[in-house]
C-alpha positions as CSV (number, residue, x, y, z in Angstrom):
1,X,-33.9,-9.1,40.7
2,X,-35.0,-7.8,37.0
3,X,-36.2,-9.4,34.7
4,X,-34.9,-9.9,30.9
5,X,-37.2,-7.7,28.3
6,X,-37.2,-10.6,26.0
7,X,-38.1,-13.5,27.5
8,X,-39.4,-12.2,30.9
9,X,-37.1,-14.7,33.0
10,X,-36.1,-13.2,36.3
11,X,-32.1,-12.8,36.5
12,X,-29.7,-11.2,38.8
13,X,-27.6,-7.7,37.9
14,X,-24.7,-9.3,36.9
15,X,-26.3,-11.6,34.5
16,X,-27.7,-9.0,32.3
17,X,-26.0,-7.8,29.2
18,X,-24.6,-4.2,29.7
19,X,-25.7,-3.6,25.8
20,X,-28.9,-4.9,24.9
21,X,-30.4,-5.5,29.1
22,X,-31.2,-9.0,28.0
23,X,-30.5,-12.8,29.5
24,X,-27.6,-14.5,29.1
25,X,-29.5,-17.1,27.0
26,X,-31.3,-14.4,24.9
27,X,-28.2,-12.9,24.2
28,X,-26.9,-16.6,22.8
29,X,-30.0,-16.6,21.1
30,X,-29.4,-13.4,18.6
31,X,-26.2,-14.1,17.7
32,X,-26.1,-13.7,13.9
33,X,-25.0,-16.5,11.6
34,X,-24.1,-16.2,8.4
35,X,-25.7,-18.6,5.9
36,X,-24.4,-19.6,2.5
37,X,-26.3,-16.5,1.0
38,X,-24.8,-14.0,2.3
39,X,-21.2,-15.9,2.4
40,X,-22.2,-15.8,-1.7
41,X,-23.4,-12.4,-1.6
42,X,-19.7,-11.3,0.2
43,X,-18.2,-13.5,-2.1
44,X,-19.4,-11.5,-5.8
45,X,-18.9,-7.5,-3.7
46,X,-15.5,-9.0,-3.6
47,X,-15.2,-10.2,-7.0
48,X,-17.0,-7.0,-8.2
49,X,-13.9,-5.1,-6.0
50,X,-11.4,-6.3,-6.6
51,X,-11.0,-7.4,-10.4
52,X,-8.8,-5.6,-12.2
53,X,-9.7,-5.7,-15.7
54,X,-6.6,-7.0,-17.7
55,X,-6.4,-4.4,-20.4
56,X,-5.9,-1.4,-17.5
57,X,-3.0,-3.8,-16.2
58,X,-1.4,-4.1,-19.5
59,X,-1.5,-0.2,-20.1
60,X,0.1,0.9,-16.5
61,X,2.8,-1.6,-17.5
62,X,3.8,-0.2,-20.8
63,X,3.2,3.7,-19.1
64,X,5.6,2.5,-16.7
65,X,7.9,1.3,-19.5
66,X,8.2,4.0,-21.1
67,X,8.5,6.0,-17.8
68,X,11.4,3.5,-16.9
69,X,12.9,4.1,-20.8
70,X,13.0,7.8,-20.7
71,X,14.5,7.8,-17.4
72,X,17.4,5.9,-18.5
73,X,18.0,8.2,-21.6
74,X,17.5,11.3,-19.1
75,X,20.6,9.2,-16.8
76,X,22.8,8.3,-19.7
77,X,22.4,12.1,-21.2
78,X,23.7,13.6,-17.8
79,X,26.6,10.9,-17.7
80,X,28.1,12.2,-21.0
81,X,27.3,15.8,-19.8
82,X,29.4,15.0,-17.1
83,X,32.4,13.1,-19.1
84,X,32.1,16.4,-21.4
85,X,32.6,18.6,-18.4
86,X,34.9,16.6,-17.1
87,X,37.4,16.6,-20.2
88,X,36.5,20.4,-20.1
89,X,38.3,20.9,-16.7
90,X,41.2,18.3,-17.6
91,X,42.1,20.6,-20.3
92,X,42.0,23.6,-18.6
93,X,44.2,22.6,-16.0
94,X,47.8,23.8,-16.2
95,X,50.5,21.1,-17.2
96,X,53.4,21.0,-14.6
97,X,56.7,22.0,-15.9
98,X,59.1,19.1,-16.5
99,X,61.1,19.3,-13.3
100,X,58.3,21.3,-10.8
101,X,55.9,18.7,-9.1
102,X,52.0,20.3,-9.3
103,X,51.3,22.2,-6.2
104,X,49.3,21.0,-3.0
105,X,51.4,18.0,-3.1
């Protein structure tokens, strides 16, 4: 038999904790419980945290509106670049002569 360090009770092998070597009922005994102070004290880290201050908020929004705005001119830029192109090739193609279908048909 050993005995627990803590309170000196006598206890088998398999009633020991493998951690600490102690009792069963010493073991129940430091278990930690969380009072209102430190519930409190979690509460303001995670206000402290996690608040995001309203002013940063409003200037990612209008960074990521102008972002969103110049994107769209960069998109409608390359559309009529492509239209331009486009109406580049069409005139460069050869017409087909009036009784000759266009070849690859």
């Amino acid at each position: 038999m050993v005995t627990c360090p803590q309170c000196g009770r006598a206890m088998s092998f398999w009633q020991r904790d493998c951690f600490s070597g102690v009792c069963q009922n010493c073991v129940a005994v430091r278990t930690s419980r969380f009072g209102f102070g430190t519930f409190g004290l979690i509460a303001i880290i995670f206000l402290i945290f996690s608040r995001h201050q309203p002013h940063d908020l409003e200037l990612s929004i209008s960074t990521l509106r102008k972002s969103v705005d110049e994107l769209k001119e960069s998109v409608d830029s390359q559309t009529n670049d492509i239209k331009q192109l486009q109406m580049r090739i069409e005139n460069l193609k050869p017409m087909p002569e009036a009784g000759n279908p266009p070849q690859g048909m």
